[in-house]
N, C-alpha and C positions, 0 to 999 in steps of 0.2 A: 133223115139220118144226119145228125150234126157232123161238121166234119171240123179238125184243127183250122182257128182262124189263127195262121201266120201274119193275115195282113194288119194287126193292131190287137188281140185281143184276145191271146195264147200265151201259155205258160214260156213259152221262148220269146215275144215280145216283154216279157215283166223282165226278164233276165237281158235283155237289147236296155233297157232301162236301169237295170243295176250298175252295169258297165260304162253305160256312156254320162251317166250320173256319177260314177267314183271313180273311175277311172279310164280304161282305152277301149273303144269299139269293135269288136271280134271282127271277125268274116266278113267282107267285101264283094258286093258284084262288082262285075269288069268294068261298071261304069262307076264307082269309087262310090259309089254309096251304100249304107251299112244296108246288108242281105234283112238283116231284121227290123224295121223300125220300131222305136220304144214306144210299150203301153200308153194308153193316153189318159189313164186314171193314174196309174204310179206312175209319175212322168220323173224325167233324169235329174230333174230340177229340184223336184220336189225331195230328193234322196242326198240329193250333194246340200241342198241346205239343214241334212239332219245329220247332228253328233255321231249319232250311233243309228246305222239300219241294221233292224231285225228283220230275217227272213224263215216264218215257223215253214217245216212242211211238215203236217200229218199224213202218213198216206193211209188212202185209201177214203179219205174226206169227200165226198162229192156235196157238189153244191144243193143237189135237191134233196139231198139223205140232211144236210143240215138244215136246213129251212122248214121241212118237214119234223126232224124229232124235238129242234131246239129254239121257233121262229122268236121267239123274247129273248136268248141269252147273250153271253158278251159279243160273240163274235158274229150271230147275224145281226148285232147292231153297228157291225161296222160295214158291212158289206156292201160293194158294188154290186154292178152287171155281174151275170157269171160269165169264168171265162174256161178255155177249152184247154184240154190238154193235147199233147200230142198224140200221132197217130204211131205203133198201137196206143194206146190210154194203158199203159202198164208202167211198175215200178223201173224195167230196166231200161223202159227208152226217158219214161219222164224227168227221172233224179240224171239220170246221164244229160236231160237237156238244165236240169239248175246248174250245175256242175260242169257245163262246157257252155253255156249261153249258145247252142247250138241243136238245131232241129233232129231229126234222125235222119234224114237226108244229109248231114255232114258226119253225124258221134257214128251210124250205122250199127248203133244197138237198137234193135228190133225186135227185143221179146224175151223170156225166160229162158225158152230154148234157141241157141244158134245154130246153124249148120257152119264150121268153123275150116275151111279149103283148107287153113295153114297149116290143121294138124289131122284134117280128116274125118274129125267125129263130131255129134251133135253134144252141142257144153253149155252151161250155163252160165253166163258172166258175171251176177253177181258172189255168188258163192266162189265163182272159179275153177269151177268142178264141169268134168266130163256129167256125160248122162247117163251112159254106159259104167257101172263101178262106183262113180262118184269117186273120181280120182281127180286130186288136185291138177291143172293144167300145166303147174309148171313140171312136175315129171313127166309130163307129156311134149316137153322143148319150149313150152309158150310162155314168154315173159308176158306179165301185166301190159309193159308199157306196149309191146306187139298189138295188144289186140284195143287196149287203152291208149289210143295216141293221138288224141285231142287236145288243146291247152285247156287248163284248168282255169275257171272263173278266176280262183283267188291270183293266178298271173297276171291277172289283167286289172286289179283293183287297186289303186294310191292309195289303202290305206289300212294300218292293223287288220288282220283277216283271224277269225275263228270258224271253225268245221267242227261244232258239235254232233256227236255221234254214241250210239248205246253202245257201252261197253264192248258187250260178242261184235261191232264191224269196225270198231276205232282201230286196229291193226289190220284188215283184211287187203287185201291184194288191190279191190278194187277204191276201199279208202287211200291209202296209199297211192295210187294212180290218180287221182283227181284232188289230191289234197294242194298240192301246190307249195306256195309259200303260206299257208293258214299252218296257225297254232291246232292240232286236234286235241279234244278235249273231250275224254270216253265221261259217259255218268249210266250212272245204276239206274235209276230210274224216271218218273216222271219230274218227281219234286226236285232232283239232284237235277236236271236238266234246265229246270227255271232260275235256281239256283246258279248252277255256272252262269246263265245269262243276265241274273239281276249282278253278278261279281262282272260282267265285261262291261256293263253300262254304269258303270261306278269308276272306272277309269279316265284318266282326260287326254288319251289322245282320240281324236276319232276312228270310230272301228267301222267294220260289217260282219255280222253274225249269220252263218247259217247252220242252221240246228233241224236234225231231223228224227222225227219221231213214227214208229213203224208199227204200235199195238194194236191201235186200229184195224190194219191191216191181217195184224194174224188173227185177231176175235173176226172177221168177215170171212179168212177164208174159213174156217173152223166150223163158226156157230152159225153164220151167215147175218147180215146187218137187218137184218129185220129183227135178232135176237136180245135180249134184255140185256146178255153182258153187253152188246155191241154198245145196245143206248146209255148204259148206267159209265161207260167209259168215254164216250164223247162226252157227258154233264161234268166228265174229272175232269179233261180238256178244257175245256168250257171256264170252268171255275181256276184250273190252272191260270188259263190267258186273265181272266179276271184281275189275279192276285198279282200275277204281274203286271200289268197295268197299274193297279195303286202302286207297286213299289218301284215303278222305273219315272215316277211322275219328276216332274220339273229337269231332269237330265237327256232334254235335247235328242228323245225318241221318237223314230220312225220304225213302227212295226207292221210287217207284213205277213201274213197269213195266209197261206193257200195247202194246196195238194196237189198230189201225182195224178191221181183219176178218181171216177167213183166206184160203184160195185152195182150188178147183178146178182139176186140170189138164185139159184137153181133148187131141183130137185133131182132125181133117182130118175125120174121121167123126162127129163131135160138133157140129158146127156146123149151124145151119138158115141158109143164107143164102138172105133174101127175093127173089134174082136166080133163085131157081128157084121160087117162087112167087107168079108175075105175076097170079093172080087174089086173090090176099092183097093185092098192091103195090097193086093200085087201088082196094081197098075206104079206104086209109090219106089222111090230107090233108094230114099232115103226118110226117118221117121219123120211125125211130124213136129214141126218147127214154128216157132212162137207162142204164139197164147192158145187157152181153149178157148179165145173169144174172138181171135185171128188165129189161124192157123194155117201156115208156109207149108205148099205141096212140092215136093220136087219128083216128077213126073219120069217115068222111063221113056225116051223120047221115041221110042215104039210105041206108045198106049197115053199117048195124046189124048185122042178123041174118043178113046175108050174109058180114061178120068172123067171126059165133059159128059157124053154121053149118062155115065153112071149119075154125076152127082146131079145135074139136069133131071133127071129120070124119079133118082131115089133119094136126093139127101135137099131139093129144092125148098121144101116147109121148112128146115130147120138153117140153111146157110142161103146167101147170095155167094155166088163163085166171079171172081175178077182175076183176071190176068194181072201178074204181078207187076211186070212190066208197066202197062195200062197206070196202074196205081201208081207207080212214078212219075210219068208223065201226065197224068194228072196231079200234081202237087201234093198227096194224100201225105207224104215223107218229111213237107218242107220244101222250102224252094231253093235256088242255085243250084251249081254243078251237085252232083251225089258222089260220096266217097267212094273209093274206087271199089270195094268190097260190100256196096250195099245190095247190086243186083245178083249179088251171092249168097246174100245173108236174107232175101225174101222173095226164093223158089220161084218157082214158075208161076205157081198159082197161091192166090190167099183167101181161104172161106171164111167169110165175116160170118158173123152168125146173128142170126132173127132172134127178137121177143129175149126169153132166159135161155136159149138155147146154147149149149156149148157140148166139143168134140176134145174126145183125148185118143191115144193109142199108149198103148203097153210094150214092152221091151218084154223081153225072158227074163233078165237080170233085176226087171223093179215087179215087190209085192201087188198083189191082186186086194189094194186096202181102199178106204169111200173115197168118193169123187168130193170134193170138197163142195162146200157149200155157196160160200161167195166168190163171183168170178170177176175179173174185170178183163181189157186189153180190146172191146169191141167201140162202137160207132152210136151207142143209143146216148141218150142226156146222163141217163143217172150215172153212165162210165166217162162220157167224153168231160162234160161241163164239173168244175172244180171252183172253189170258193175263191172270193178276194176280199179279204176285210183286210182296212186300211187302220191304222189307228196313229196317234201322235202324241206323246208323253213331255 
């Protein structure tokens, strides 16, 4: 079971190397050394002597899904080691760690789904929406910056900042909370996206771009990454970074390439859904929380041993069960102190899940529509391990 290497060789060490390369060193242990020490392929050095750092993220890119569909094209020829993502391996703890140079042990975004004490209900943070309704958070008292209250990368960088971003999240609550002092700069599509960044590296003061791209991701959950659209849209990828490569040449470019996580695909037969087990549903107080690849139990603390018992007994093939607790203190979150609302935001219990396996439950208020196809947020290779291709223009 791979688990985040924090100690050199995690998508929050790349980002310990952004910062201490362009500008000031986040987070501190008590003994005044940075909590993160920087990568040792993109080293700080190697960032601060370049014009312009690009930083792509694709998500849902995994390192063994590229190597496997595309081993000849632009981008596994620039590739390192793989490196890990955080733990869960999901969209809202990962991009919260490019975006804060901070583990989930500090941002304390932990999954699609929250259990959120401040306002009482399970909510999603990057939409900003309840779960219940899908009502926006802030008519529910929750400013952005409440639940978003980490400094943002772009505070900490000396120098020009851009946050590229697709159109639909260049305003959302959570852009805007993590934007900083960066220029955003919405684009329509893939080509308008290479495009804004071949116009920032044409500029002469030195910059740092970070530009994120998310189709990926929706063709995986949909069609599942084993599917044709999935492959015929990494070779656009592919050929995208390509083209930009010939046209950022001779202007003083460091480009960096990575993602959030990788994918699982599932089936119909892979799924645990809690609607078939009603003596599990009652032990629970609250739905479940995080990923279907992690999923945060919070236990009625009468029916303790009546949870362990159950999921020991009947759900052992498809999850391992760890005290959530436990998972803190062993490092799974990141390391230093944890943010004062992380041992709220991941329940009592958290069931990783086995092989393609993944668990959901249902509300009254959400449709009874398919389980989708690709999953990420668990502990196997193809979810934890993310690309690193390096290139220099």
């Amino acid at each position: 079971m791979p688990l985040p290497d924090y100690n050199g060789n995690s998508i929050v060490n790349l980002m310990a190397s952004v910062v201490a390369g362009l500008g000031r060193i986040p987070s501190e242990s008590r003994n005044g050394d940075p909590l993160y020490k920087p990568h040792s392929v993109v080293t700080p050095e190697l960032l601060d002597a370049s014009k312009h750092v690009l930083l792509l993220v694709f998500d849902g890119l995994g390192y063994d899904y590229l190597r496997r569909r595309i081993p000849n094209g632009t981008l596994s020829a620039g590739l390192s080691a793989p490196m890990t993502s955080v733990f869960p391996s999901t969209t809202t703890s990962a991009i919260s760690t490019f975006l804060t140079a901070e583990a989930p042990q500090q941002h304390a975004l932990t999954g699609w789904f929250l259990w959120l004490r401040e306002v009482g209900m399970v909510a999603s943070p990057l939409p900003f929406r309840t779960r219940a309704g899908s009502r926006l958070l802030e008519t529910c008292g929750l400013k952005p910056e409440t639940l978003f209250d980490r400094r943002p990368i772009f505070n900490l960088i000396e120098r020009d900042c851009f946050m590229l971003q697709p159109d639909k999240l260049a305003n959302s609550s959570y852009t805007r909370a993590h934007a900083g002092r960066a220029m955003v700069q919405p684009f329509r599509n893939l080509k308008h996206m290479f495009a804004r960044i071949r116009t920032i590296t044409a500029g002469l003061k030195p910059s740092f771009t970070y530009a994120y791209w998310p189709e990926l991701d929706t063709l995986g959950h949909r069609h599942g990454m084993e599917s044709d659209v999935a492959a015929v849209h990494l070779e656009e990828i592919d050929q995208g970074v390509a083209d930009l490569l010939d046209s950022v040449q001779r202007r003083d470019v460091c480009l960096v390439v990575t993602a959030d996580h990788g994918f699982v695909d599932t089936d119909e037969d892979s799924w645990v859904d809690l609607s078939g087990h009603p003596e599990l549903s009652r032990t629970l107080a609250v739905p479940l929380c995080g990923e279907p690849r992690a999923a945060y139990c919070y236990v009625d603390a009468h029916r303790e041993q009546d949870f362990e018992d159950y999921v020991g007994e009947r759900l052992s093939e498809f999850c391992e069960l760890h005290s959530s607790e436990n998972l803190i203190a062993e490092g799974i979150f990141g390391h230093g102190d944890p943010h004062p609302r992380l041992r709220e935001r991941v329940g009592h219990y958290c069931l990783i899940m086995k092989d393609n396996y993944a668990i959901r439950d249902r509300l009254a208020t959400e449709k009874d529509g398919k389980n989708m196809i690709g999953v990420h947020g668990g502990t196997s290779s193809a979810e934890m391990h993310v690309p690193l291709a390096l290139f220099r223009g």
